[in-house]
GULO-766684 format. One record per residue: residue in one letter; x, y, z of N, C-alpha, C in turn; residue number from 1. Coordinates in pm, whole numbers, plus 32768, in hexadecimal, padded with zeros to 4 digits. Layout:
GULO-766684
+-----+------+------+------+------+------+------+------+------+------+-----+
! res !  n_x !  n_y !  n_z ! ca_x ! ca_y ! ca_z !  c_x !  c_y !  c_z !   n !
+-----+------+------+------+------+------+------+------+------+------+-----+
!   A !    X !    Y !    Z !    X !    Y !    Z !    X !    Y !    Z ! NUM !
...
+-----+------+------+------+------+------+------+------+------+------+-----+
END
This chain:
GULO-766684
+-----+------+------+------+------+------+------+------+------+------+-----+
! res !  n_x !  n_y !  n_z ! ca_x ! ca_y ! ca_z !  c_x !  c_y !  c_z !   n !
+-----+------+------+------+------+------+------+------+------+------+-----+
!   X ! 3F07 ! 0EA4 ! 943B ! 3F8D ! 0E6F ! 9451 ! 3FAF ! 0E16 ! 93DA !   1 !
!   X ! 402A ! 0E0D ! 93B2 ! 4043 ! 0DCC ! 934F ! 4055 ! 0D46 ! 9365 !   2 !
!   X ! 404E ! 0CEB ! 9320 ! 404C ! 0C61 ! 9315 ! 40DC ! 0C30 ! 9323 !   3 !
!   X ! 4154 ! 0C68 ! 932F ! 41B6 ! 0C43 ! 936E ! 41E1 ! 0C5B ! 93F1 !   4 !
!   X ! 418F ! 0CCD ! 93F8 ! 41A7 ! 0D15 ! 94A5 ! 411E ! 0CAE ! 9516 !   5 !
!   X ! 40F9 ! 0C65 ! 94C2 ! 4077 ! 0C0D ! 9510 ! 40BE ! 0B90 ! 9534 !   6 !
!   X ! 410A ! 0B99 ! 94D8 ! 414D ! 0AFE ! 94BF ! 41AD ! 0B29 ! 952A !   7 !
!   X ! 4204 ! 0B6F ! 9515 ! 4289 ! 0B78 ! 958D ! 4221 ! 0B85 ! 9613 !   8 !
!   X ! 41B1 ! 0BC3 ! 9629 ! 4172 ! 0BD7 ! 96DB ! 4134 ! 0B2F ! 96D9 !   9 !
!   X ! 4104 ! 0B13 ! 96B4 ! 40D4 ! 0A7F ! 96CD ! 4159 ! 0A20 ! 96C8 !  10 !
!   X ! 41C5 ! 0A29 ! 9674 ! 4242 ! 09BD ! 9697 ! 426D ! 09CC ! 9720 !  11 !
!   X ! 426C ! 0A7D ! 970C ! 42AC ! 0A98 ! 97D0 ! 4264 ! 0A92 ! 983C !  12 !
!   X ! 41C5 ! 0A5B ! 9835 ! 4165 ! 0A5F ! 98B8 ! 416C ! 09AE ! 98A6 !  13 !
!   X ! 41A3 ! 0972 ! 9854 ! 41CB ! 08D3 ! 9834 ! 424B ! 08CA ! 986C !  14 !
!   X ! 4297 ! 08F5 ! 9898 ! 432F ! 08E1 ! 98BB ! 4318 ! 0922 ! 9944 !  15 !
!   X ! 42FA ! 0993 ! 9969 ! 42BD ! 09D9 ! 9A08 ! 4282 ! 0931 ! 9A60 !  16 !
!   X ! 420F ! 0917 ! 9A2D ! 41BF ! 08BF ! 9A4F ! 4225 ! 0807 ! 9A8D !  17 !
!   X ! 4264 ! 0820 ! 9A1E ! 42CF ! 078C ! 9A2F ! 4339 ! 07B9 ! 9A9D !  18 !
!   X ! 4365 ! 081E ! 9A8E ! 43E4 ! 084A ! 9B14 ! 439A ! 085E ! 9B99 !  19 !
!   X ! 4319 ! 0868 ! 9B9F ! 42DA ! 086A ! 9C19 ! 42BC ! 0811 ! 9C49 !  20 !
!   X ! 4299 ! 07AB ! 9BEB ! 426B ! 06F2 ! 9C16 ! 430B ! 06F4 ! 9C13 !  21 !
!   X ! 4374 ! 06D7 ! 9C00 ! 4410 ! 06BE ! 9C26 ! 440A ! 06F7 ! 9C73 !  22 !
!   X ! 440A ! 0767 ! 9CB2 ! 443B ! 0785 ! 9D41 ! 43DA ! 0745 ! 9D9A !  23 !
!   X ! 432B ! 0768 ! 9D81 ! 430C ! 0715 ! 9DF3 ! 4335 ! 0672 ! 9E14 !  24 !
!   X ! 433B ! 062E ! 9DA7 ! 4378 ! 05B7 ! 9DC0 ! 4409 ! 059A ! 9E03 !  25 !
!   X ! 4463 ! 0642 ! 9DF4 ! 44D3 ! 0641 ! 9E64 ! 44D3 ! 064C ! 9ED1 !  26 !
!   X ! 4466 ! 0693 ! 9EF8 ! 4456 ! 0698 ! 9F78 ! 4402 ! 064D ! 9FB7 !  27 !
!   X ! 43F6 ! 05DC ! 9F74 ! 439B ! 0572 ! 9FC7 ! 4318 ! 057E ! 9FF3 !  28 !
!   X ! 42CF ! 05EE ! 9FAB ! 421A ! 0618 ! 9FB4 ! 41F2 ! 05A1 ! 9F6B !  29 !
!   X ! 4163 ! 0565 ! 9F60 ! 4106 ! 0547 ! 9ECC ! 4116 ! 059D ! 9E68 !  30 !
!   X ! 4142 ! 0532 ! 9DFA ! 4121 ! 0569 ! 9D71 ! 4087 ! 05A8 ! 9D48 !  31 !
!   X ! 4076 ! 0610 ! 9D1E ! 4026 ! 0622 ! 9CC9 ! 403B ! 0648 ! 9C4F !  32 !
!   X ! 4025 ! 060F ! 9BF7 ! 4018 ! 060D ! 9B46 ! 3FCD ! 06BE ! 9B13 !  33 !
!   X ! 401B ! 0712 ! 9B1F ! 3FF5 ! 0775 ! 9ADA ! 3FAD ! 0778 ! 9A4E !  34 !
!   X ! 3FE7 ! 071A ! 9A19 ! 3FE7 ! 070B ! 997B ! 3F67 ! 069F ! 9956 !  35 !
!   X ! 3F21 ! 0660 ! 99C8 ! 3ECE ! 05F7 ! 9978 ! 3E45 ! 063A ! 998B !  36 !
!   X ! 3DF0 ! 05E3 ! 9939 ! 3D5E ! 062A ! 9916 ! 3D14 ! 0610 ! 99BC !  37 !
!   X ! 3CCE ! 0666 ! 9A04 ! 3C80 ! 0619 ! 9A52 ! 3BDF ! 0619 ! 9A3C !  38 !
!   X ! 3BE6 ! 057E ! 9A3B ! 3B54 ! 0530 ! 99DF ! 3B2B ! 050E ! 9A84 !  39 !
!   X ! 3B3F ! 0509 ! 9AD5 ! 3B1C ! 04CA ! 9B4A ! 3B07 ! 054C ! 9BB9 !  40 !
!   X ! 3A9C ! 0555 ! 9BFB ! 3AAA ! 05D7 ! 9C46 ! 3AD0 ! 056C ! 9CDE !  41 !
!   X ! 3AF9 ! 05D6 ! 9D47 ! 3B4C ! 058E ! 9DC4 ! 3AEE ! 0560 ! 9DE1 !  42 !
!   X ! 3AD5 ! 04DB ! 9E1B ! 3A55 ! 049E ! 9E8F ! 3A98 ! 04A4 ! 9F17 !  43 !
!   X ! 3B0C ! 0482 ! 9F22 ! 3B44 ! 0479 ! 9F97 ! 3BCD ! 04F4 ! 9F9C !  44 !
!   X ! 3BB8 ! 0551 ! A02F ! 3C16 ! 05B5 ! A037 ! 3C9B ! 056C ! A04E !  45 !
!   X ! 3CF0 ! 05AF ! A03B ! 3D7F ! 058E ! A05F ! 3D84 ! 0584 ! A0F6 !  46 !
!   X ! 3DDD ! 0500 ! A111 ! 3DDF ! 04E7 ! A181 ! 3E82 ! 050B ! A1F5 !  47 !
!   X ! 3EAA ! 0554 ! A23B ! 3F04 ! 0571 ! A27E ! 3F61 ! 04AF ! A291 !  48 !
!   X ! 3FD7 ! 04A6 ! A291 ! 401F ! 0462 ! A289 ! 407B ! 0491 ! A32A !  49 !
!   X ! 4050 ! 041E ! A372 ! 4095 ! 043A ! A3F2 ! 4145 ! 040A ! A3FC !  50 !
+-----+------+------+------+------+------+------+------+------+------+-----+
END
């Protein structure tokens, strides 16, 4: 693949990623950060919100 066609799929899985954290943040779910490194593996599962 060419080095501009890498560049346009990684800008657009960078812009995919941000409109999905915006909508979930519209609809009032937890954020999760598509975009950040994870250095931390889960210790504690996600907890249901009554």
């Amino acid at each position: 693949m060419s080095d501009w066609a890498k560049k346009i799929k990684d800008e657009a899985k960078g812009l995919i990623a941000e409109a999905e954290q915006e909508l979930t943040v519209l609809e009032g779910g937890d954020t999760v950060d598509l975009t950040a490194d994870d250095t931390e593996p889960d210790s504690d599962p996600p907890q249901d919100r009554a």
